[in-house]
C-alpha positions as CSV (number, residue, x, y, z in Angstrom):
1,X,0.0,0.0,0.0
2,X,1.2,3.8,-0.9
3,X,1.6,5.8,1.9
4,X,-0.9,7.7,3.2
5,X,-3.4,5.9,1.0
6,X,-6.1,3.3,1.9
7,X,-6.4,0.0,0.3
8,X,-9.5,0.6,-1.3
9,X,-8.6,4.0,-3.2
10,X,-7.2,4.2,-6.5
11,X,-3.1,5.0,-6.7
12,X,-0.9,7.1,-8.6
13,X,0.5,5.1,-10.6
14,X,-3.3,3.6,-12.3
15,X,-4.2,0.8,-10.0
16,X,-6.4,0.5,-7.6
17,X,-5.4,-0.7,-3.7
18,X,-6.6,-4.5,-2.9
19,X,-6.6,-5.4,-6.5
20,X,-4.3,-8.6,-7.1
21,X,-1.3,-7.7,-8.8
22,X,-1.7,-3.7,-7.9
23,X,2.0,-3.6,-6.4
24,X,3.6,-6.1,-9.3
25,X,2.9,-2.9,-12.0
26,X,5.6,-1.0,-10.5
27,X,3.9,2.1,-9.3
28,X,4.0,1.4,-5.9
29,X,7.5,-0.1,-6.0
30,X,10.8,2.0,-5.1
31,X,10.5,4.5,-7.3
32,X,7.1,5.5,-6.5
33,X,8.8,5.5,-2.9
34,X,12.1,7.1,-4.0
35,X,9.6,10.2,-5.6
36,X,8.0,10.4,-2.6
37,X,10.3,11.3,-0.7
38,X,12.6,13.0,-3.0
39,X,11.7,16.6,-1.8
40,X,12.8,15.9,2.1
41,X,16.0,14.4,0.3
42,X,16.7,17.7,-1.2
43,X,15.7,19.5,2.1
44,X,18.0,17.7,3.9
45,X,20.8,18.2,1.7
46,X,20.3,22.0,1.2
47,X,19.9,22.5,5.2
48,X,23.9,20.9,5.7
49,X,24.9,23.8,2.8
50,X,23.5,25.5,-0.3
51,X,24.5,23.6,-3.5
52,X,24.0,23.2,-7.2
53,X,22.4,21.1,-9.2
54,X,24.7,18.7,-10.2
55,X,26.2,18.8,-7.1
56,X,23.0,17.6,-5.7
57,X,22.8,14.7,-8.1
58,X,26.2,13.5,-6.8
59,X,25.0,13.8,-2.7
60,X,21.3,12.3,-3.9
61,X,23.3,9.1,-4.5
62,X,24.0,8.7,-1.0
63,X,20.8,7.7,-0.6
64,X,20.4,4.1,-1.0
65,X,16.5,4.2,-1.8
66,X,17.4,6.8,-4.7
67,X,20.6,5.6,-5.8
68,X,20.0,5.5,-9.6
69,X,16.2,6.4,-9.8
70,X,16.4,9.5,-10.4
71,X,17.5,11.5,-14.2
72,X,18.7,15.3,-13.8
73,X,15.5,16.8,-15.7
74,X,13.6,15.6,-12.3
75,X,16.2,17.5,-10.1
76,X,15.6,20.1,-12.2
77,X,11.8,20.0,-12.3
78,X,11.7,19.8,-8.4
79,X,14.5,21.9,-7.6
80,X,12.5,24.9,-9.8
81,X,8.8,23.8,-8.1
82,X,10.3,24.0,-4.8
83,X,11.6,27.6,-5.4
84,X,8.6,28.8,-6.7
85,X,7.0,27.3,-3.5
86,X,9.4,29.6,-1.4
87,X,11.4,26.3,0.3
88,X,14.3,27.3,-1.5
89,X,16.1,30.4,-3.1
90,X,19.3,30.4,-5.7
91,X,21.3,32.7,-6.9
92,X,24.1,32.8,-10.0
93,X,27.6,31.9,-8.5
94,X,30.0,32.8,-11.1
95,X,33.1,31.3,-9.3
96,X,34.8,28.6,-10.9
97,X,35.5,27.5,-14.5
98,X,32.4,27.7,-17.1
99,X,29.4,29.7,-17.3
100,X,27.8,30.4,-13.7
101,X,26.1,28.1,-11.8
102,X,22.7,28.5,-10.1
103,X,23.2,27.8,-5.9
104,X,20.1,26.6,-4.4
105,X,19.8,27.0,-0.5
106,X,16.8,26.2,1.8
107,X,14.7,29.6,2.8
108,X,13.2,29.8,6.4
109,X,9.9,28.3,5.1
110,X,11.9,25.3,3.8
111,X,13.4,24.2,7.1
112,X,9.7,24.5,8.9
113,X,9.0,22.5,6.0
114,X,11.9,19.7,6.4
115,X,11.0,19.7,10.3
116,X,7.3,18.6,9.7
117,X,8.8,15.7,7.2
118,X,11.1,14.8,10.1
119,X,8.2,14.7,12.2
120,X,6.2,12.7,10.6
121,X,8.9,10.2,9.4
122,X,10.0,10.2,13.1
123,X,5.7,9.1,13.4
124,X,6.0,6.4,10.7
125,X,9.1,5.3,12.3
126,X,7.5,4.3,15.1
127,X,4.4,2.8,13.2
128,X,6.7,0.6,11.0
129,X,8.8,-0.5,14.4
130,X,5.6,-1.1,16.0
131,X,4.5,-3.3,12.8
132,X,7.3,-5.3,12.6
133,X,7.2,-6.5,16.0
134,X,3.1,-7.4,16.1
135,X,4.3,-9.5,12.9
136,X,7.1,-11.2,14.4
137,X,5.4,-11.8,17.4
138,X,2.4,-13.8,15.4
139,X,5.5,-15.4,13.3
140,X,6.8,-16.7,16.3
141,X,3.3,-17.4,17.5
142,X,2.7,-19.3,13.8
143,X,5.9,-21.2,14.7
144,X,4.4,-22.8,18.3
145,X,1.2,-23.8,16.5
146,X,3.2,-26.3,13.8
């Protein structure tokens, strides 16, 4: 199941929760994850310091759930949505070799924004923890009945 989503509504990526095979179509896979939550990624990265774009590609691969998932035109895409969203705000630095390079860096509005994500990941943190353990305990439970 998407995030956020219940089992019986239709999903982003044309399927429709509960349906057999909905996850096996790929829309709910990784890389519906990895969009997700691309934009707290980017938060992140601009909170430690201001950076370009392809700059930002190279630290996005840090992220395991990412690594590879992602093409620059999407950077782009987001990196200019976010701006016009005041999270972030660039600027031309023309220091260094070539033509000068637009520096994003978060805005005030951008780190509220990057402490609600952490919030509520912090939240689903403890949901998934909580998860995990009611399903191991009925594993182990599974295991006593055989």
């Amino acid at each position: 199941m998407c995030a956020g989503e219940d089992m019986s509504t239709e999903c982003g990526c044309g399927g429709r929760h509960g349906q057999p095979g909905h996850h096996s179509r790929g829309g709910c896979g990784l890389d519906a994850i990895a969009n997700r939550f691309f934009r707290p990624y980017v938060l992140l990265l601009l909170a430690e310091e201001p950076a370009h774009g392809y700059e930002l590609m190279k630290r996005l691969s840090g992220f395991e759930v990412i690594q590879n998932s992602t093409e620059p035109s999407f950077l782009y895409r987001v990196l200019r949505m976010m701006e016009a969203e005041g999270l972030l705000a660039s600027k031309l630095d023309p220091t260094g070799s070539g033509p000068a390079r637009k520096v994003y860096e978060l805005t005030g509005e951008g780190q509220e924004v990057l402490s609600m994500w952490v919030a509520k990941l912090e939240e689903m943190c403890a949901f998934f923890t909580s998860f995990g353990r009611r399903y191991a305990a009925l594993s182990r439970a599974e295991g006593r009945s055989q």
